[in-house]
N, C-alpha and C positions, 0 to 999 in steps of 0.2 A: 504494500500500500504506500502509494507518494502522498507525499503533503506537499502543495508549493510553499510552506512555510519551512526555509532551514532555520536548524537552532542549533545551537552548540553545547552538547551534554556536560560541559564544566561549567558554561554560564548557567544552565537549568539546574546543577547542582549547588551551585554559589548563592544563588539565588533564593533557594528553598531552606540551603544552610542560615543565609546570614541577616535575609531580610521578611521572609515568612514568617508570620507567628499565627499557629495553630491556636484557633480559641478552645479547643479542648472537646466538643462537641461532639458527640457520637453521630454520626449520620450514614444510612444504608439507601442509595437513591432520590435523598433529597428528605428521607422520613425519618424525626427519628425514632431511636429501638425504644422500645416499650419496658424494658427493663431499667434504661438511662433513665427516663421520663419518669418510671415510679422511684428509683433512687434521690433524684433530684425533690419530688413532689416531699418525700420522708426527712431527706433535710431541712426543708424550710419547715417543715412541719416543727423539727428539733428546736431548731433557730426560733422559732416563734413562740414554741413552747418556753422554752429558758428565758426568754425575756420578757415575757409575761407576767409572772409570781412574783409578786413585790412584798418587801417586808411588814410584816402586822403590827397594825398600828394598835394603842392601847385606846378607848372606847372617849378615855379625855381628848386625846388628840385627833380622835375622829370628831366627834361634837363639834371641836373649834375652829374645825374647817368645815364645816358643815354651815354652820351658824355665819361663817366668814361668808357662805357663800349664798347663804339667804338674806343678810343683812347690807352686806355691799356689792348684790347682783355678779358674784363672780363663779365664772365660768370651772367647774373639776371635775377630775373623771374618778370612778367610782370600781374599787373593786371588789366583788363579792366574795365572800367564801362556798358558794353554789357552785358546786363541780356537773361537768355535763356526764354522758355515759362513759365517755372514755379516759373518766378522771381527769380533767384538764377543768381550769378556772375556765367559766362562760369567760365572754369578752366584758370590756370595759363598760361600765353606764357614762356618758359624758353629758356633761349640760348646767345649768342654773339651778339649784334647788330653789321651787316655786312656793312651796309649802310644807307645814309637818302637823302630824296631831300623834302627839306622845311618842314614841319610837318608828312611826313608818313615817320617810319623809318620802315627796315629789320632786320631781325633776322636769324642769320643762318641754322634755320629749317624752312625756306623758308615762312616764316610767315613773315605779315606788318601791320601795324598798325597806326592809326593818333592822334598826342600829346595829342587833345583835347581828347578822348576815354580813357587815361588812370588815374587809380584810382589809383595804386599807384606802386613803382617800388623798390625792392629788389636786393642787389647784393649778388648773392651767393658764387661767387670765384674769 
């Protein structure tokens, strides 16, 4: 088989040596392998997981950020200690708390919650 394209097998080797860089990608035809795809998918999963679980906070320190953020409308994100099936913390509650009556407060994305449930509480603005 001809090509009308000549190359020269030290330049296509110099080339691949010194100025290639493989991103690391498995690919078979343009697809990739299904096994890369679910290895990759179990990592981030890891990554997400581990950075998720934040330290418990004690029930004073949750109140006063609480009260900080019904008092001077400020924005926190909320973490429960409600685990879903697969043992992992649900995701964050973020928002305003809008209101409380004795231990279950509001949050203005219409989410509620009770003192004793919560692991720990972040004010984000």
């Amino acid at each position: 088989m001809s090509s009308k394209y000549e190359y020269d097998p030290a330049t296509v080797q110099s080339f691949f040596d010194n100025y290639y860089h493989d991103r690391g990608k498995m690919k078979w035809q343009g697809f990739y392998l299904s096994d890369h795809t679910a290895a990759l998918n179990q990592q981030m999963k890891q990554i997400q997981h581990t950075n998720q679980l934040r330290q418990e906070q004690t029930s004073t320190e949750i109140t006063k950020l609480l009260m900080q953020s019904f008092t001077y409308n400020r924005v926190i994100k909320v973490q429960l200690n409600i685990y879903d099936k697969n043992n992992e913390v649900e995701a964050d509650l973020i928002g305003k708390v809008s209101g409380y009556d004795d231990d279950l407060f509001y949050i203005d994305s219409g989410e509620q919650f009770y003192l004793e449930d919560i692991r720990n509480v972040e004010v984000v603005m």
